[in-house]
C-alpha positions, 0 to 999 in steps of 0.5 A: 855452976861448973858442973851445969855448964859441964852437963849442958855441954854433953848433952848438946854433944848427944843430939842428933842434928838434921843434915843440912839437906833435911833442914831444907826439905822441911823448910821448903814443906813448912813454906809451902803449907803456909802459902796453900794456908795463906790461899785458902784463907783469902779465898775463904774471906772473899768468898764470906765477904761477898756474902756478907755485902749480898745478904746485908748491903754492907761493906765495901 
């Protein structure tokens, strides 16, 4: 167990970590892509939606 814990504590001294300010710029791109994902999806919806009431009379 010793020795596990030995190698486990090298190993995290060999990774490469982001910098801080790398660390923020993928965040602010993840961000981003998931409320232009979030958009586009609602807009898809409505857009079925409406269809959906025009074509069979149903929903609300």
């Amino acid at each position: 167990m010793g020795t596990y814990i030995k190698d486990v504590r090298n190993e995290a001294k060999r990774v490469t970590w982001p910098t801080r300010r790398n660390t923020l710029i993928t965040t602010g791109a993840v961000l981003a892509m998931v409320t232009v994902t979030c958009i586009f999806f609602f807009i898809v919806d409505q857009v079925i939606g409406l269809g959906v009431r025009e074509l069979f009379g149903v929903g609300g």
